[in-house]
PDB file with SEQRES, HELIX, SHEET and CRYST1 records, atoms N, CA, C and O in Angstrom:
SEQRES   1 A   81  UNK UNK UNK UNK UNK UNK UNK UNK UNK UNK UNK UNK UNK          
SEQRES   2 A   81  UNK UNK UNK UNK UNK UNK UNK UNK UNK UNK UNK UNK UNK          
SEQRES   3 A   81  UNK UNK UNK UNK UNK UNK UNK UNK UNK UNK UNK UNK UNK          
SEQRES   4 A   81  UNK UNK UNK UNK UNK UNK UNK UNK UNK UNK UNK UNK UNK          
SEQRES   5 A   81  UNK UNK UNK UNK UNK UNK UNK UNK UNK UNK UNK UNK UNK          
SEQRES   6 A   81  UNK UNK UNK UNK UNK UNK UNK UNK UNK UNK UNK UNK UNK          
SEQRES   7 A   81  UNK UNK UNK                                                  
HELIX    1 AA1 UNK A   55  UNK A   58  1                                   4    
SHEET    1 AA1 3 UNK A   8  UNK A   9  0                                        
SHEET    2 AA1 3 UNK A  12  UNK A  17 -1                                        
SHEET    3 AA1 3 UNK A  37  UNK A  40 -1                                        
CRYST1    1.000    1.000    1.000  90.00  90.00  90.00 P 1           1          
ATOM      1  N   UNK A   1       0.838  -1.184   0.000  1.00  0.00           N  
ATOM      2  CA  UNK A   1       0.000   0.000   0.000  1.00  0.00           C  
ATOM      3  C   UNK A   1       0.886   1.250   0.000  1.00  0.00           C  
ATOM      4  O   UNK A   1       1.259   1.537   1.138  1.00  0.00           O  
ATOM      5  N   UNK A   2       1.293   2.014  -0.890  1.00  0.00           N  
ATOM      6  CA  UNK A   2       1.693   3.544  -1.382  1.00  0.00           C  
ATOM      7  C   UNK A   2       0.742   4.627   0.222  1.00  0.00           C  
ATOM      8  O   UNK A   2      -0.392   4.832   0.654  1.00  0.00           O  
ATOM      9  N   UNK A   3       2.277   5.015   0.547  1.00  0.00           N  
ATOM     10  CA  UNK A   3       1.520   6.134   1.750  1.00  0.00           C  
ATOM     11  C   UNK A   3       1.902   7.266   1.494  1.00  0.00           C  
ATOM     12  O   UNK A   3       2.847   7.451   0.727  1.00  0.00           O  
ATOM     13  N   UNK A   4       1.140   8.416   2.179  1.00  0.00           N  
ATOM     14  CA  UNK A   4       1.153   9.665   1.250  1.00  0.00           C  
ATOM     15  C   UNK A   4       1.858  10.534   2.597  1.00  0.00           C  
ATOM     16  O   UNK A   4       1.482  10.160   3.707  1.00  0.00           O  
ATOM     17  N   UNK A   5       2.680  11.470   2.547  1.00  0.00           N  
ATOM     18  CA  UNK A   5       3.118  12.343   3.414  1.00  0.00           C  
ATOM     19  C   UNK A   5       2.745  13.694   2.908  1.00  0.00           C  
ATOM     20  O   UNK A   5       2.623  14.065   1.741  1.00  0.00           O  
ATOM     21  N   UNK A   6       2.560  14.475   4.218  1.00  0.00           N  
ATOM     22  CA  UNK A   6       2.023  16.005   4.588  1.00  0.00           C  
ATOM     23  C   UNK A   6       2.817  16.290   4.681  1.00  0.00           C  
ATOM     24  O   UNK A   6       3.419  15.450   5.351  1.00  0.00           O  
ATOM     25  N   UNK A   7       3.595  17.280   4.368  1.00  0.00           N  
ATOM     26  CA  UNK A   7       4.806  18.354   5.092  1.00  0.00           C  
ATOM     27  C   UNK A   7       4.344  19.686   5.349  1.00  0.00           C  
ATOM     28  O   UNK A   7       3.817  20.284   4.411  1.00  0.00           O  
ATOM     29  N   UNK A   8       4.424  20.100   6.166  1.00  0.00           N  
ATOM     30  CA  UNK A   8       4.176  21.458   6.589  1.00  0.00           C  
ATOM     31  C   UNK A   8       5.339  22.230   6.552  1.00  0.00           C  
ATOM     32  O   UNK A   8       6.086  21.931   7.483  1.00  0.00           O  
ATOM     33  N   UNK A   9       5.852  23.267   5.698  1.00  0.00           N  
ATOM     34  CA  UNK A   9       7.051  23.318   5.646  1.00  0.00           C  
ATOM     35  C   UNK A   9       7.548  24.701   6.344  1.00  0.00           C  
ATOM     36  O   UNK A   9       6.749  25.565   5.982  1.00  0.00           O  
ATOM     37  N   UNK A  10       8.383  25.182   7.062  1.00  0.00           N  
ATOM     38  CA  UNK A  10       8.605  26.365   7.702  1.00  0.00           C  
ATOM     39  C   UNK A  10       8.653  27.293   6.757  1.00  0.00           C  
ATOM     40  O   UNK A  10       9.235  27.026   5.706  1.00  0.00           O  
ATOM     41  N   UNK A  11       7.985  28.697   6.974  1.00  0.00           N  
ATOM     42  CA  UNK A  11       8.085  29.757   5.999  1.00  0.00           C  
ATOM     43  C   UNK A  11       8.052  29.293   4.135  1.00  0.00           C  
ATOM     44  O   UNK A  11       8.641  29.757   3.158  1.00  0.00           O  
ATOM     45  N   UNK A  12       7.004  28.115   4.325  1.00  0.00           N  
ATOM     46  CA  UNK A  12       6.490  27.885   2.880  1.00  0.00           C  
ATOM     47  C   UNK A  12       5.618  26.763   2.784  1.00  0.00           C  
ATOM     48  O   UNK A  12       5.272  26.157   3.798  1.00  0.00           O  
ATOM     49  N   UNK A  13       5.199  26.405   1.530  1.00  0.00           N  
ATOM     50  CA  UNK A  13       4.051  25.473   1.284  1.00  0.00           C  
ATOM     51  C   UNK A  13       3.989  24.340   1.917  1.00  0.00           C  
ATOM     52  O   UNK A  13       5.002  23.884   2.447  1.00  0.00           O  
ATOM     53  N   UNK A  14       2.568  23.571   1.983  1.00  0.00           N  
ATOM     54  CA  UNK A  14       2.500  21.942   2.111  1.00  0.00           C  
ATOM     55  C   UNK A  14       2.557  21.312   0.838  1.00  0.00           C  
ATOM     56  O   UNK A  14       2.073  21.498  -0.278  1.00  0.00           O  
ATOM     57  N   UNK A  15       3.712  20.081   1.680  1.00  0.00           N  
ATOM     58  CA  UNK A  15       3.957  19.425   0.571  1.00  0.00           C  
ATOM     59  C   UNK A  15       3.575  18.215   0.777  1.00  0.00           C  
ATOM     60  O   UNK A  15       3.932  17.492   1.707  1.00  0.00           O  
ATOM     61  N   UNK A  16       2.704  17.912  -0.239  1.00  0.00           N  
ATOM     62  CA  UNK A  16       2.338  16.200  -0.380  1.00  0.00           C  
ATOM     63  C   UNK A  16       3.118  15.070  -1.673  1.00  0.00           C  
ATOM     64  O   UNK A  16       3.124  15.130  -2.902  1.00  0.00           O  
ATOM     65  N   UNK A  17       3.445  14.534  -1.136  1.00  0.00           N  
ATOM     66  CA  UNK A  17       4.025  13.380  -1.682  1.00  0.00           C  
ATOM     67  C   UNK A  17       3.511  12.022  -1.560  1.00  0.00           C  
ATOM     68  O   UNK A  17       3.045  11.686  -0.472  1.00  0.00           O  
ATOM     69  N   UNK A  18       3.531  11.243  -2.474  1.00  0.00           N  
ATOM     70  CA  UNK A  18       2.946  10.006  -2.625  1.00  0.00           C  
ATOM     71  C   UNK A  18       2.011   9.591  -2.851  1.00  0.00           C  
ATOM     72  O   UNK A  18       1.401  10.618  -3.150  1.00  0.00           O  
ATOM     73  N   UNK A  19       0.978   8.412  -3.017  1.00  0.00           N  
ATOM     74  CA  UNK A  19      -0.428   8.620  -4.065  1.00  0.00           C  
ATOM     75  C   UNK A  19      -1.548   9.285  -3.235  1.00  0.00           C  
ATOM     76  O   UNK A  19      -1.986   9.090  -2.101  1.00  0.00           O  
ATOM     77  N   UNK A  20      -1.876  10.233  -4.335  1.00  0.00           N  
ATOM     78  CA  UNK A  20      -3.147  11.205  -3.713  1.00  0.00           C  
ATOM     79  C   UNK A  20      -3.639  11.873  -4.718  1.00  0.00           C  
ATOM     80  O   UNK A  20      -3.057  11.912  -5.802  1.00  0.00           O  
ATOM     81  N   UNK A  21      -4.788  12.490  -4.486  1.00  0.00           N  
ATOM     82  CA  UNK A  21      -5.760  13.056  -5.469  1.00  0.00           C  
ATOM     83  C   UNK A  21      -6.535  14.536  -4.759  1.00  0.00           C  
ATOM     84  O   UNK A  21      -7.290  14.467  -3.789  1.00  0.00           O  
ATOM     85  N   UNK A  22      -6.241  15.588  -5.326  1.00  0.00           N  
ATOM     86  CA  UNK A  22      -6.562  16.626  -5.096  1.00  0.00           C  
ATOM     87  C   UNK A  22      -7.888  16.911  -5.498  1.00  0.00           C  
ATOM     88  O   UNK A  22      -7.926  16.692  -6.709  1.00  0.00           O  
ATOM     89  N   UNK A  23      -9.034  17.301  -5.082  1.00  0.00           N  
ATOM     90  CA  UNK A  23     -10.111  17.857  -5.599  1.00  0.00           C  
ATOM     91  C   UNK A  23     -10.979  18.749  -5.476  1.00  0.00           C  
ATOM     92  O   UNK A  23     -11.632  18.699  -4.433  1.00  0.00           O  
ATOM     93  N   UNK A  24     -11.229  19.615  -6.246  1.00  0.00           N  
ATOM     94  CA  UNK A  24     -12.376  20.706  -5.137  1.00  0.00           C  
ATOM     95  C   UNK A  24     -13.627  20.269  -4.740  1.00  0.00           C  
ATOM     96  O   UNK A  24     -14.162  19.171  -4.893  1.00  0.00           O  
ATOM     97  N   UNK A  25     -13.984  21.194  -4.255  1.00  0.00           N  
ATOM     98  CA  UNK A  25     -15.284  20.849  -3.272  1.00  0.00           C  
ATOM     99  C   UNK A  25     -16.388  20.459  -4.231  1.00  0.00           C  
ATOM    100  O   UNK A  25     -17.566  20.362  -3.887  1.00  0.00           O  
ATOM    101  N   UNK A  26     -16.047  20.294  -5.155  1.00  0.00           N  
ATOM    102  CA  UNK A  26     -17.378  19.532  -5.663  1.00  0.00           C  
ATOM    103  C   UNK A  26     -17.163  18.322  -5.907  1.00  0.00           C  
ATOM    104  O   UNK A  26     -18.047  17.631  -6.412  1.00  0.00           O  
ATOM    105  N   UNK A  27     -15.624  17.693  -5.518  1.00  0.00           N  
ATOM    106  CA  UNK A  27     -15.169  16.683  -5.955  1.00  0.00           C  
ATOM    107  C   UNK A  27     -14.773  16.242  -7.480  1.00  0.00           C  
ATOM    108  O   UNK A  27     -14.785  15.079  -7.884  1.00  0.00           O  
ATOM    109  N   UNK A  28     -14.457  17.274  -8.170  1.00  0.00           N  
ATOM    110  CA  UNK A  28     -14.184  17.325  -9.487  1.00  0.00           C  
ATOM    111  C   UNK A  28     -12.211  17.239  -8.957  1.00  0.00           C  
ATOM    112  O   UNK A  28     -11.575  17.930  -8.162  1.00  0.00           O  
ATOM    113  N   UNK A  29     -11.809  16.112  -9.813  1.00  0.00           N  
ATOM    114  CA  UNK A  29     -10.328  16.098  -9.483  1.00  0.00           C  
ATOM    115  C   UNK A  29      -9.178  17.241 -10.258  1.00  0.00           C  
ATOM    116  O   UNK A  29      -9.335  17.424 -11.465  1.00  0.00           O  
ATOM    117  N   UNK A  30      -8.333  17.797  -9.725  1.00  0.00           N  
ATOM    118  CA  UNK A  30      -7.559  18.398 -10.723  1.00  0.00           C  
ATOM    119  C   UNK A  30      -6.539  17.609 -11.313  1.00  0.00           C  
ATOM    120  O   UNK A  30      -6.134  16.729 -10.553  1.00  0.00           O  
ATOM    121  N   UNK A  31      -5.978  17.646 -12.460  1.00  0.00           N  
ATOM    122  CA  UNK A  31      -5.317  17.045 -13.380  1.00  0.00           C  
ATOM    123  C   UNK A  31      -3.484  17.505 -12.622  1.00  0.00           C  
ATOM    124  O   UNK A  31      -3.225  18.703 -12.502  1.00  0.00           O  
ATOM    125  N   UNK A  32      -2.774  16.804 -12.338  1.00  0.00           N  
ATOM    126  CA  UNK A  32      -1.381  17.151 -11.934  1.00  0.00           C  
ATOM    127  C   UNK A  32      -0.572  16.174 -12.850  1.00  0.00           C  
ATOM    128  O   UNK A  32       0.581  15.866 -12.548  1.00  0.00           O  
ATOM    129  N   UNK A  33      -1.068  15.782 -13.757  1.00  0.00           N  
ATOM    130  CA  UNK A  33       0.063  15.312 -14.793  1.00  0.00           C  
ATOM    131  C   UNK A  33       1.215  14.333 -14.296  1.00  0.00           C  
ATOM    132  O   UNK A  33       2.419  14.207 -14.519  1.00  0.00           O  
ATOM    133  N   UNK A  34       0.269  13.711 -13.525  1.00  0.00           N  
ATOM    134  CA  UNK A  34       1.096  12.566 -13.134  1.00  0.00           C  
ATOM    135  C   UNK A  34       2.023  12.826 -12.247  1.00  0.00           C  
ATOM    136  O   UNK A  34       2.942  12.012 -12.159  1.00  0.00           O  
ATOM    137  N   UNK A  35       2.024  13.842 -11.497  1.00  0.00           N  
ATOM    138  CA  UNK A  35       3.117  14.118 -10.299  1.00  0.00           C  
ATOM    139  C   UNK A  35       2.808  13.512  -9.583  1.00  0.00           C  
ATOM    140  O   UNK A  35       1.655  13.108  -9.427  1.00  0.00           O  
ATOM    141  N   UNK A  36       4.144  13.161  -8.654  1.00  0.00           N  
ATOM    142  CA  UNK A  36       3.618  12.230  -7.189  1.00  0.00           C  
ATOM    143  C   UNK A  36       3.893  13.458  -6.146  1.00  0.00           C  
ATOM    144  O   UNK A  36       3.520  13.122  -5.022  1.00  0.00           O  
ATOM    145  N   UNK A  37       4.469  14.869  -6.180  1.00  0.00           N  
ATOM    146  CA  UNK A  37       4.844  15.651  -5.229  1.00  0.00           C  
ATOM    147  C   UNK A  37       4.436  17.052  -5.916  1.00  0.00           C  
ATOM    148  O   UNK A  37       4.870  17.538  -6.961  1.00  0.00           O  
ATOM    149  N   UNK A  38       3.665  17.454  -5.198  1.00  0.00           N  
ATOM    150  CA  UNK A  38       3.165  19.094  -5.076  1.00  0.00           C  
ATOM    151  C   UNK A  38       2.971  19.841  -3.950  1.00  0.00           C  
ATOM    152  O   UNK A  38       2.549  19.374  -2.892  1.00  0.00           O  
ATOM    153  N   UNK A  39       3.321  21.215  -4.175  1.00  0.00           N  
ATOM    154  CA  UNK A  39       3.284  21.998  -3.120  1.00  0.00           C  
ATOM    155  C   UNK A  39       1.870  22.729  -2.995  1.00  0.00           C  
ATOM    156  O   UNK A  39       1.241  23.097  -3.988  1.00  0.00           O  
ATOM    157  N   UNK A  40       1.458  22.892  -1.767  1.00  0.00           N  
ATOM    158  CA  UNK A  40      -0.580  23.743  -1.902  1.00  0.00           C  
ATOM    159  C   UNK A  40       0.165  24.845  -1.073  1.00  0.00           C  
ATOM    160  O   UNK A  40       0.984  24.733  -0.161  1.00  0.00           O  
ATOM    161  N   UNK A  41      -0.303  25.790  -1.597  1.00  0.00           N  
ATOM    162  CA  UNK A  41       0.137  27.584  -1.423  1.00  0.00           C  
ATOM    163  C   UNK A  41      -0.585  27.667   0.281  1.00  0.00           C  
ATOM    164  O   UNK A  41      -1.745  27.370   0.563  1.00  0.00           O  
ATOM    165  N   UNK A  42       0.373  28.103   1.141  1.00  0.00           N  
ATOM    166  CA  UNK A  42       0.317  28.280   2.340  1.00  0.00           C  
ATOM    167  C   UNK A  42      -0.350  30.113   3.081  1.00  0.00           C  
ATOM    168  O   UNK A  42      -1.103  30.408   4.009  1.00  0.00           O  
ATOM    169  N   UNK A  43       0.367  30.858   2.143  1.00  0.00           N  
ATOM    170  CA  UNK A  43       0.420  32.243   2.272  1.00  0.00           C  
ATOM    171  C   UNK A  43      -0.973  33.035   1.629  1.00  0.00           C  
ATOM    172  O   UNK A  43      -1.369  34.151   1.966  1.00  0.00           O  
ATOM    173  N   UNK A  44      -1.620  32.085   0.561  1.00  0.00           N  
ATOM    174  CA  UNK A  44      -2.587  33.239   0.004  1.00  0.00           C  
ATOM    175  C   UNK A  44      -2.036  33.712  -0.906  1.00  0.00           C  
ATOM    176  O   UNK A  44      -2.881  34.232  -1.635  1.00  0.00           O  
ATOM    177  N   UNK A  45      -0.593  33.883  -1.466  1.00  0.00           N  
ATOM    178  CA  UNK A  45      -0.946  34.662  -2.368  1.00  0.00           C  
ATOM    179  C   UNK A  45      -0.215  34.154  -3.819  1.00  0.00           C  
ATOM    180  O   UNK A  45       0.455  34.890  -4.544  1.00  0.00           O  
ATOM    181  N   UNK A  46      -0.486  32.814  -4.051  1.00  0.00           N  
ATOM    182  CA  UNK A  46      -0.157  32.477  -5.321  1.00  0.00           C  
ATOM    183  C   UNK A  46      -1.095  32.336  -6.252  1.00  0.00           C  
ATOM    184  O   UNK A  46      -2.186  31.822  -6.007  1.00  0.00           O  
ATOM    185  N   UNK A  47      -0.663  32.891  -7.689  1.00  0.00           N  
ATOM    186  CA  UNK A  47      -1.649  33.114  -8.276  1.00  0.00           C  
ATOM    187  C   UNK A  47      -1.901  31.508  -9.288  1.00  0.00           C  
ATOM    188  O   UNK A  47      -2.096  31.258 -10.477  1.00  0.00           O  
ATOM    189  N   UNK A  48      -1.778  30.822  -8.202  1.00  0.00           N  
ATOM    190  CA  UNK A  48      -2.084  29.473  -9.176  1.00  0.00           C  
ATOM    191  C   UNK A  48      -2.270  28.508  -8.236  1.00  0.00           C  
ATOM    192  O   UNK A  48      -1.832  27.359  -8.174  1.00  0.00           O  
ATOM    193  N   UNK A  49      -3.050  29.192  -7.443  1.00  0.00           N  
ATOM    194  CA  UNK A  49      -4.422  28.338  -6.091  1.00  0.00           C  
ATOM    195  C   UNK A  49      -4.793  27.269  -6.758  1.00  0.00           C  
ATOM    196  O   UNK A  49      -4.914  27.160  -7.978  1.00  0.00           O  
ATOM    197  N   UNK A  50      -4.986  26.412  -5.873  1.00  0.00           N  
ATOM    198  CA  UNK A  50      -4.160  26.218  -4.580  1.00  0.00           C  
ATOM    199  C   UNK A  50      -2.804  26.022  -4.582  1.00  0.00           C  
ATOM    200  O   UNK A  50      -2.144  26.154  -3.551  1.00  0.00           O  
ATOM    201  N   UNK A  51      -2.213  25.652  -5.873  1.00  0.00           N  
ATOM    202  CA  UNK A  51      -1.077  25.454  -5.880  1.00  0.00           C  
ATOM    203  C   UNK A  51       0.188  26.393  -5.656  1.00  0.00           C  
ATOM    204  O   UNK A  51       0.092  27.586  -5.943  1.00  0.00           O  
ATOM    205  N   UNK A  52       1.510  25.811  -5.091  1.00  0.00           N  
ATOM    206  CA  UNK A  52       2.056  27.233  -4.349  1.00  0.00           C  
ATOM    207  C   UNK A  52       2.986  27.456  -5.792  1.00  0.00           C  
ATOM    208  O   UNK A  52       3.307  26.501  -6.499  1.00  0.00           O  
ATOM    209  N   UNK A  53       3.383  28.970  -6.119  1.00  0.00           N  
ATOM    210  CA  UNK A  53       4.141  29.331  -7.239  1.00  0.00           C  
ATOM    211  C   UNK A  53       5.006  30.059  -6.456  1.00  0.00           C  
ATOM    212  O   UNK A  53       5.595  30.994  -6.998  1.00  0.00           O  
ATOM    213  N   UNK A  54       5.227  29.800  -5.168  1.00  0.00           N  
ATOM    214  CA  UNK A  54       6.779  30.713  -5.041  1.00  0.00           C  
ATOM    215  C   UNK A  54       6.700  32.241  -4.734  1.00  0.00           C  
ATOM    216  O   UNK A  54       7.585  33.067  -4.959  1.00  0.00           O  
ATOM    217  N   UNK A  55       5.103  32.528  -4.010  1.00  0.00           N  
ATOM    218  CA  UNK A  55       4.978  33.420  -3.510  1.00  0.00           C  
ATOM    219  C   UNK A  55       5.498  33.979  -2.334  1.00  0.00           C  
ATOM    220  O   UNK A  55       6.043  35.081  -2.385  1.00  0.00           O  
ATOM    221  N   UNK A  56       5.422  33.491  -1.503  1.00  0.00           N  
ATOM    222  CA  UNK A  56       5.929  33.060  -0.319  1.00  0.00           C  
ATOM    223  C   UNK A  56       6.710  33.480  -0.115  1.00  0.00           C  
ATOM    224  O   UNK A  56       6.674  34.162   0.909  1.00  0.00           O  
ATOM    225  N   UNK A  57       8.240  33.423  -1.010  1.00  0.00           N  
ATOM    226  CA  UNK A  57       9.671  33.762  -1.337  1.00  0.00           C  
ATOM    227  C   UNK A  57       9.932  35.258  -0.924  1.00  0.00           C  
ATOM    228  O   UNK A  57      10.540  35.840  -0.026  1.00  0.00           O  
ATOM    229  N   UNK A  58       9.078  35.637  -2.160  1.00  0.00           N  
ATOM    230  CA  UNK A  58       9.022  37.032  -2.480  1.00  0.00           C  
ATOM    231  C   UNK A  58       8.248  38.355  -1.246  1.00  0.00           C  
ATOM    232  O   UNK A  58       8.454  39.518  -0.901  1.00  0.00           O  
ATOM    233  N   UNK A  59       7.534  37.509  -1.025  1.00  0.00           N  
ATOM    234  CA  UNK A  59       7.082  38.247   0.030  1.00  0.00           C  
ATOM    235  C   UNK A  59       7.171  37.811   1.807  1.00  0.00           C  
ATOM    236  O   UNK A  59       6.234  38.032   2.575  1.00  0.00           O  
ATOM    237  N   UNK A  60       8.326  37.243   2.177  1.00  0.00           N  
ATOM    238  CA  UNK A  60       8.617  36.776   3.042  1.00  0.00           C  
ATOM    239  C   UNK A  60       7.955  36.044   3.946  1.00  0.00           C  
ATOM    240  O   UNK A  60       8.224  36.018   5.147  1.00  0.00           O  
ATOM    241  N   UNK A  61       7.059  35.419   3.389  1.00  0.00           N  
ATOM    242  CA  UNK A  61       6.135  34.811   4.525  1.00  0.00           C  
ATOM    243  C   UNK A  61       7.102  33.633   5.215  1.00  0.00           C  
ATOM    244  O   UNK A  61       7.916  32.812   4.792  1.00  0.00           O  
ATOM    245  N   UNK A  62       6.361  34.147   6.975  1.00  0.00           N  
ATOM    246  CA  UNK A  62       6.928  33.574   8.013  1.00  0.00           C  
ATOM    247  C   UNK A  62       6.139  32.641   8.175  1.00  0.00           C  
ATOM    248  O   UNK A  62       5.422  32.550   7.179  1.00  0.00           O  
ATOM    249  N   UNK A  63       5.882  31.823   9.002  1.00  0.00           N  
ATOM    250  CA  UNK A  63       5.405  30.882   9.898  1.00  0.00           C  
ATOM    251  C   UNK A  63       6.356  29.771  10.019  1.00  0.00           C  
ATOM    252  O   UNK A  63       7.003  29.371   9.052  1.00  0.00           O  
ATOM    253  N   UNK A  64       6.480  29.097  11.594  1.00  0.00           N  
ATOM    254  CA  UNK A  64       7.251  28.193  11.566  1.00  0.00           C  
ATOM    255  C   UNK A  64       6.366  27.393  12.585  1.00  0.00           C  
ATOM    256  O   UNK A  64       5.726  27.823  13.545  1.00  0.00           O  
ATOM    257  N   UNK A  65       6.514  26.012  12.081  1.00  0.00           N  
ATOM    258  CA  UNK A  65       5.184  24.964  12.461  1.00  0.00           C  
ATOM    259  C   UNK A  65       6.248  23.869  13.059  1.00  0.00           C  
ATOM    260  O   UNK A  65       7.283  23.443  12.548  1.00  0.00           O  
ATOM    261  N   UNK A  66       5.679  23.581  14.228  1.00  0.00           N  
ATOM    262  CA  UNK A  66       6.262  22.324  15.089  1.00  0.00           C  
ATOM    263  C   UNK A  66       4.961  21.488  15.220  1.00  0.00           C  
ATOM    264  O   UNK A  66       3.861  22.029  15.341  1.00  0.00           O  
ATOM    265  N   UNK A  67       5.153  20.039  15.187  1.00  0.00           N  
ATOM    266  CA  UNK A  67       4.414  19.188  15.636  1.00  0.00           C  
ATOM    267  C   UNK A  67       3.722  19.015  16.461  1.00  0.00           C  
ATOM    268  O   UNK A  67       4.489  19.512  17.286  1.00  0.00           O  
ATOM    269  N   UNK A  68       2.876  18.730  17.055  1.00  0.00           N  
ATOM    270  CA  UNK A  68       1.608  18.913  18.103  1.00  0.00           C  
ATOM    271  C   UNK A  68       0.505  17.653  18.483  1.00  0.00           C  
ATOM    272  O   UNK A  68       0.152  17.199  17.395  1.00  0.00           O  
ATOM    273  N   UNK A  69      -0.152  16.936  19.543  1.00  0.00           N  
ATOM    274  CA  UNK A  69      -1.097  16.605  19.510  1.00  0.00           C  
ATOM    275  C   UNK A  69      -2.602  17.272  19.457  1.00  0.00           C  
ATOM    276  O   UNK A  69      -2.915  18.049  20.360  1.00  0.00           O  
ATOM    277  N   UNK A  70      -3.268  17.058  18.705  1.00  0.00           N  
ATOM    278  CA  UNK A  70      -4.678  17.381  19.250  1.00  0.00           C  
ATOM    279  C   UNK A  70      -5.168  16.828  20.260  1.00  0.00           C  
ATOM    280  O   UNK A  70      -4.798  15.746  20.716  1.00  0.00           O  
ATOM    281  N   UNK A  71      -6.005  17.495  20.673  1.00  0.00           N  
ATOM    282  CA  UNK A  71      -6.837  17.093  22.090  1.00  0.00           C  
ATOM    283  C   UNK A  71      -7.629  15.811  21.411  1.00  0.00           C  
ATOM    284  O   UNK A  71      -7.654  15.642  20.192  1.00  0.00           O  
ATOM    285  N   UNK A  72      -8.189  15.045  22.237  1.00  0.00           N  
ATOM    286  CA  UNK A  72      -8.584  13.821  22.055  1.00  0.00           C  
ATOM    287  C   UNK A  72     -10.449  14.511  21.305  1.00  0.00           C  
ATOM    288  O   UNK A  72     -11.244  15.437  21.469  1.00  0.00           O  
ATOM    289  N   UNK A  73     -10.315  13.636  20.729  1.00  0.00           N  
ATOM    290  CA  UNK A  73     -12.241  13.856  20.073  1.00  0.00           C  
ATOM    291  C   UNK A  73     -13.364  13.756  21.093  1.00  0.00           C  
ATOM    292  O   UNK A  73     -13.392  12.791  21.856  1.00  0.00           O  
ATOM    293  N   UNK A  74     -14.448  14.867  21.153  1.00  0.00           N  
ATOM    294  CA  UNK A  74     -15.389  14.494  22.700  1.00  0.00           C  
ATOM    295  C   UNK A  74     -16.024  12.969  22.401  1.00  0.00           C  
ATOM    296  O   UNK A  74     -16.072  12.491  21.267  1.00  0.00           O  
ATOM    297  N   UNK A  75     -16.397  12.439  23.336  1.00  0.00           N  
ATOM    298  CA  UNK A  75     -17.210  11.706  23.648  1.00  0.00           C  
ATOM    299  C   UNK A  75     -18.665  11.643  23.536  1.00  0.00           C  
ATOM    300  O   UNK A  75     -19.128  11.485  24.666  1.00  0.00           O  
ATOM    301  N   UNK A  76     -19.318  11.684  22.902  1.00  0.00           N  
ATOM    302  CA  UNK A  76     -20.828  11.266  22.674  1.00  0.00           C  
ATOM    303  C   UNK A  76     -21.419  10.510  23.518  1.00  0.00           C  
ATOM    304  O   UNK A  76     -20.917   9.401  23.705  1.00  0.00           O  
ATOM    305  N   UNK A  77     -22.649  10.884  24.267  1.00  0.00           N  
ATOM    306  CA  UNK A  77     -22.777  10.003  25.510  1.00  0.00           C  
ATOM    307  C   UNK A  77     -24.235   9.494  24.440  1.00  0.00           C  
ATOM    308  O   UNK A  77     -24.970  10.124  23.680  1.00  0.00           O  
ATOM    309  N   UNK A  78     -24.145   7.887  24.912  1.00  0.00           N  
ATOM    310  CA  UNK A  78     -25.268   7.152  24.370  1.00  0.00           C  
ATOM    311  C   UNK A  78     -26.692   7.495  24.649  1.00  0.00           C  
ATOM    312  O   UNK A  78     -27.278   7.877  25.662  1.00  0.00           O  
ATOM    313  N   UNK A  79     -27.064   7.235  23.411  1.00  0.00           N  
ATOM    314  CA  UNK A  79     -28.686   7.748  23.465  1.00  0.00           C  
ATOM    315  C   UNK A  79     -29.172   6.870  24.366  1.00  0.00           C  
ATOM    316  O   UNK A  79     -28.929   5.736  24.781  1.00  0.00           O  
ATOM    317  N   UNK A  80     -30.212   8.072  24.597  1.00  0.00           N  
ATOM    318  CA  UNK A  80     -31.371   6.962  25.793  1.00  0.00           C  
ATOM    319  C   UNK A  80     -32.372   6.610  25.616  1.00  0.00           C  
ATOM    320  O   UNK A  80     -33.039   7.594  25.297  1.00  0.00           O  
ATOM    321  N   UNK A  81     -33.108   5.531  25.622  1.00  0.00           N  
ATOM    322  CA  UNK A  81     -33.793   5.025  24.493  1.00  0.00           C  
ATOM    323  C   UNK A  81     -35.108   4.724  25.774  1.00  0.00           C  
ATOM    324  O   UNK A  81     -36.180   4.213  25.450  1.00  0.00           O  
TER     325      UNK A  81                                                      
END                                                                             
């Protein structure tokens, strides 16, 4: 089974690698020409959304992302019947 990695990358895009399928919200897929690795624009301001073009660069966008747990998912208490 082919596994796919997230990268969150400091002061630039996420990068996915390995088999995956991008699609918008209507579920219509976009065409990536057979890439196994693309970057999705982090900053807002690439003009080739979602995909990142290296905006980022130019306009110094910061952020620097460390790893984290989420809090655990609530609990649903069983219906009462």
């Amino acid at each position: 089974m082919a596994t796919t990695t997230i990268t969150i990358r400091n002061d630039g895009s996420i990068r996915i690698e390995g088999d995956f399928q991008i699609v918008d919200q209507d579920g219509k897929p976009f065409g990536l020409a057979g890439r196994s690795k693309i970057g999705l624009c982090r900053c807002g301001h690439s003009e080739n959304k979602p995909f990142c073009d290296g905006s980022h660069k130019r306009l110094n966008f910061q952020s620097v992302i460390q790893a984290f747990d989420l809090p655990p998912l609530p609990t649903t208490p069983p219906a009462k019947v």
